[in-house]
C-alpha positions in Angstrom: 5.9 -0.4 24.3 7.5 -0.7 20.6 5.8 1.4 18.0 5.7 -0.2 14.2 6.2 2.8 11.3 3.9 3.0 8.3 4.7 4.7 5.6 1.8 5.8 3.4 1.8 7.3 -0.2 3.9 5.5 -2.1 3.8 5.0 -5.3 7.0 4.1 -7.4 8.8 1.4 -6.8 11.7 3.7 -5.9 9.8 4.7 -2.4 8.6 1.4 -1.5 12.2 0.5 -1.7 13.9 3.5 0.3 10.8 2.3 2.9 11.9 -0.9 3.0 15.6 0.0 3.5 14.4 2.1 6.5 12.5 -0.4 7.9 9.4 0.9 7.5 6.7 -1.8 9.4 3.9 -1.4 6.8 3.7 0.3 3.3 0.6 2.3 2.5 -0.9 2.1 -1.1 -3.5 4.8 -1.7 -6.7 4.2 -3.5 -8.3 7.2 -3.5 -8.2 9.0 -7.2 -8.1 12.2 -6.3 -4.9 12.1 -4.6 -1.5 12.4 -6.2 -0.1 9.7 -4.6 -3.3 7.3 -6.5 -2.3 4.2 -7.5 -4.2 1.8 -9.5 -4.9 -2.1 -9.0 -2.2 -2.8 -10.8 0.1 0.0 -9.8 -0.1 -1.8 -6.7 0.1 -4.9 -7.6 3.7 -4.3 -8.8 4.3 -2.5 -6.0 3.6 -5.1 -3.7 5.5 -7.6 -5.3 8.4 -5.5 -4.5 7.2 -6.3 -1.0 5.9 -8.9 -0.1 7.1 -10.8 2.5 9.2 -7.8 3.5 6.7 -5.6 5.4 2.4 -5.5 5.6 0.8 -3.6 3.3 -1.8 -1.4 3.7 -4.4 0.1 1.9 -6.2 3.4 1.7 -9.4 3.9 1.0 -11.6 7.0 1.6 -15.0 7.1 2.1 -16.2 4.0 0.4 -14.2 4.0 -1.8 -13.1 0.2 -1.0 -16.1 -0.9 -2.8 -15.6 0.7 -6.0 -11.6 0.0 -6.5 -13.1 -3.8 -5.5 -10.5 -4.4 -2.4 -11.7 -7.4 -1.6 -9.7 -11.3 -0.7 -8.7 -11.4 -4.3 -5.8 -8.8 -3.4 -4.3 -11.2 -1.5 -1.0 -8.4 -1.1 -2.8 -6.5 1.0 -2.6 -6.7 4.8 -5.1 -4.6 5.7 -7.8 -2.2 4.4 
């Protein structure tokens, strides 16, 4: 049995990078705006340009809350949601 890492939170470009250099499996990208760790569309955007093709990322919605930050195909970076 292998087990894959996630890493969930981040939000500068300076975490998704220590993530990646630890091998983290997936990257999480939270889209829930009461949280600290938020990150807008386009926060993430960025952020998963810093990724892509180096890990999955993932995204966190709460309660809904996919519909109304509009995670949908168009955000082609994201793995899963």
């Amino acid at each position: 049995m292998s087990v894959a890492v996630k890493i969930c939170g981040l939000s500068t470009a300076e975490t998704v990078e220590a993530a990646l250099a630890h091998g983290a499996d997936f990257i999480g990208l939270n889209f829930y705006r009461p949280s600290p760790r938020y990150v807008s569309l386009a926060e993430a955007g960025a952020l998963a340009r810093l990724a892509r093709g180096r890990t999955r990322i993932v995204a966190l919605a709460v309660d809904g809350d996919r519909k109304s930050t509009r995670l949908n195909s168009s955000h082609s970076y994201i793995s899963y949601a």
